[in-house]
C-alpha positions as CSV (number, residue, x, y, z in Angstrom):
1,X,24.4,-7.8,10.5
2,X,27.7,-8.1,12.2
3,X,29.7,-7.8,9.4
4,X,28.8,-4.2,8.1
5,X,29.3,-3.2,11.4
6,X,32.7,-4.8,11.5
7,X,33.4,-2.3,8.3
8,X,35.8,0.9,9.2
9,X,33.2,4.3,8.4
10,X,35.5,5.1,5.7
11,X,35.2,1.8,3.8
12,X,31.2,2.0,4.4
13,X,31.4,5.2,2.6
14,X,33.9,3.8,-0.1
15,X,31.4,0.5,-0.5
16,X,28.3,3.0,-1.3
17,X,30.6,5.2,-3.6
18,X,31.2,2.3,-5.7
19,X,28.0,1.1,-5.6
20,X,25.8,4.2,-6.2
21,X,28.3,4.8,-9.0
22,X,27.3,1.4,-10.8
23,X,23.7,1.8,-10.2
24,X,23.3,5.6,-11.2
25,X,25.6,5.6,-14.3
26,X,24.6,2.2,-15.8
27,X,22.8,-0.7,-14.0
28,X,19.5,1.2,-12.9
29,X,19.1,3.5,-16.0
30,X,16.0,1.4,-17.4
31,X,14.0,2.4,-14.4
32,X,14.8,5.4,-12.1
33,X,15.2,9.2,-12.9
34,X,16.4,11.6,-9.8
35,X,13.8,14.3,-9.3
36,X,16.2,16.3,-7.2
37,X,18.5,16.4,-4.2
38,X,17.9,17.6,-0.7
39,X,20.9,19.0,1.1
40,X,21.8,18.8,4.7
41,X,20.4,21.6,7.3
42,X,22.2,25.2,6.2
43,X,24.1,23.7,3.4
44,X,23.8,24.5,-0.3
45,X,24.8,22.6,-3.2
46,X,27.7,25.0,-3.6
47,X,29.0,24.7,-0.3
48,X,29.5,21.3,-0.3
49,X,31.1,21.4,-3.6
50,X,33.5,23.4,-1.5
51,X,33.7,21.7,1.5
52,X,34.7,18.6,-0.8
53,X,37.7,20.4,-2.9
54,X,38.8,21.2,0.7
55,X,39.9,18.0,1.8
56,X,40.0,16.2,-1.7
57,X,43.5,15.1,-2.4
58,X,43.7,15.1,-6.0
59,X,41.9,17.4,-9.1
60,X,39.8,14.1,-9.4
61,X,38.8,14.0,-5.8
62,X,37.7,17.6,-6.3
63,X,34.7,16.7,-8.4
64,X,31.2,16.9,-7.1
65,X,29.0,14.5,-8.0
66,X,25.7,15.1,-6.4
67,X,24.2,11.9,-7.3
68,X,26.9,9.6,-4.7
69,X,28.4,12.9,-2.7
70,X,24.9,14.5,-1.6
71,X,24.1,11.3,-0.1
72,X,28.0,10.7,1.4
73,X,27.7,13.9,2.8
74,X,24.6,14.2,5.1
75,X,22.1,14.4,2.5
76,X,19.6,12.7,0.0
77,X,19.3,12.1,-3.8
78,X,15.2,12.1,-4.5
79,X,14.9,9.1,-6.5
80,X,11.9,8.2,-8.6
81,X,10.7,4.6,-10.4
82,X,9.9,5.5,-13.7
83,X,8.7,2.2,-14.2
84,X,5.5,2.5,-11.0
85,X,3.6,5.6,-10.5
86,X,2.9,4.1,-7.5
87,X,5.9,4.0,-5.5
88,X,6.2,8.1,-6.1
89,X,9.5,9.4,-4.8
90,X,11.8,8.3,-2.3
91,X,14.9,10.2,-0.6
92,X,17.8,8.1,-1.1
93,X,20.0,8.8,2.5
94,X,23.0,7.3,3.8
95,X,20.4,5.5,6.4
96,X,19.1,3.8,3.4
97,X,21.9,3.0,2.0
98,X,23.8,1.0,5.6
99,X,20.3,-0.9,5.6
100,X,20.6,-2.0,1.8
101,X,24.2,-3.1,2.8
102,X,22.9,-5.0,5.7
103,X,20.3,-6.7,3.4
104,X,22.9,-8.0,0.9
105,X,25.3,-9.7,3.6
106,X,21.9,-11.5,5.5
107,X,21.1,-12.9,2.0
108,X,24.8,-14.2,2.3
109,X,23.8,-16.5,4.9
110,X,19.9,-17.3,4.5
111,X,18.4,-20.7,3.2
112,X,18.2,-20.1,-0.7
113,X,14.1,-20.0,-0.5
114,X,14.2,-17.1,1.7
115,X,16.5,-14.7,0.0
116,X,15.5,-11.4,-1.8
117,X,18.9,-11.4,-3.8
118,X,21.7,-13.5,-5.0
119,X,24.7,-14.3,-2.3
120,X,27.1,-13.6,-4.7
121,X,26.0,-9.5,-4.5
122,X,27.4,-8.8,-1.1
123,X,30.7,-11.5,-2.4
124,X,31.0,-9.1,-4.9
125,X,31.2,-6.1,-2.5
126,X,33.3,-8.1,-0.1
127,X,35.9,-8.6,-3.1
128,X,35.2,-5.1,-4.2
129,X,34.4,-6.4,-7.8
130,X,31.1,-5.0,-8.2
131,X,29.1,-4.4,-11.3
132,X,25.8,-2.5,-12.7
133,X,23.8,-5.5,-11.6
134,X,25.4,-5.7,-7.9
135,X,25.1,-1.6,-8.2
136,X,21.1,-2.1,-9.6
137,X,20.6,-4.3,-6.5
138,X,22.2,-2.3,-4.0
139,X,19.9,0.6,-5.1
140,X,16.6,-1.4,-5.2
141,X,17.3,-2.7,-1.9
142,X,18.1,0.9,-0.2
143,X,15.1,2.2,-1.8
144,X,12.9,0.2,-1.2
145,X,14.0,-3.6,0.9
146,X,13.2,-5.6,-1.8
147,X,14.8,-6.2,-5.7
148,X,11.4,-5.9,-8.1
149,X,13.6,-5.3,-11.4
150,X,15.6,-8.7,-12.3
């Protein structure tokens, strides 16, 4: 969709901050529990605790939070749907996360018969006003391309 792709890198990143912030810690707590985390190549948990306090510019930006920054930073949050034994676990990647993006803004624009979400989702990112439910959808569609929950 040309308009996440008209997005800088940073605000991409900044967009799925925000939004893996609102799902995680409030609008997807009903259904998912994370089962682990899966680092990038030669990196530990540790080290990229480290690597983020080096470039953070503030004791707040210091904090690691391996539920968003695992997934900012080259690797995956293993998420799991408490609510379906039959979806099992699925790494949550940045990947995932662009696509779910990409989903949202297409809603924006399809006929109202053929859209997986609301249009007012990807407004909200747009006006970066988002919520638990716009945080909720966002994860449902990176996981798995479609909302199943609301």
């Amino acid at each position: 969709m040309k308009i996440v792709t008209e997005l800088s890198d940073a605000k991409v990143r900044e967009i799925v901050a925000n939004l893996l912030c609102s799902a995680f810690e409030g609008g997807s707590n009903s259904w998912y529990r994370i089962d682990g985390y899966v680092y990038p190549e030669g990196k530990t948990r540790k080290a990229m605790e480290t690597e983020k306090a080096k470039t953070a510019t503030s004791d707040f930006d210091k904090t690691f939070f391996p539920h968003i920054d695992t997934v900012l930073m080259g690797g995956g949050v293993k998420v799991r749907d408490m609510e379906s034994t039959e979806k099992g676990v699925v790494v949550l990647d940045m990947a995932k996360c662009e696509n779910a993006l990409k989903l949202m803004a297409e809603c924006a624009t399809m006929p109202a018969d053929k859209r997986y979400t609301h249009p007012r989702h990807w407004e909200n990112v747009m006006r970066d006003d988002t919520d638990a439910e716009t945080g909720d959808v966002f994860l449902q569609l990176a996981l798995w391309g479609e909302v199943i929950y609301g």
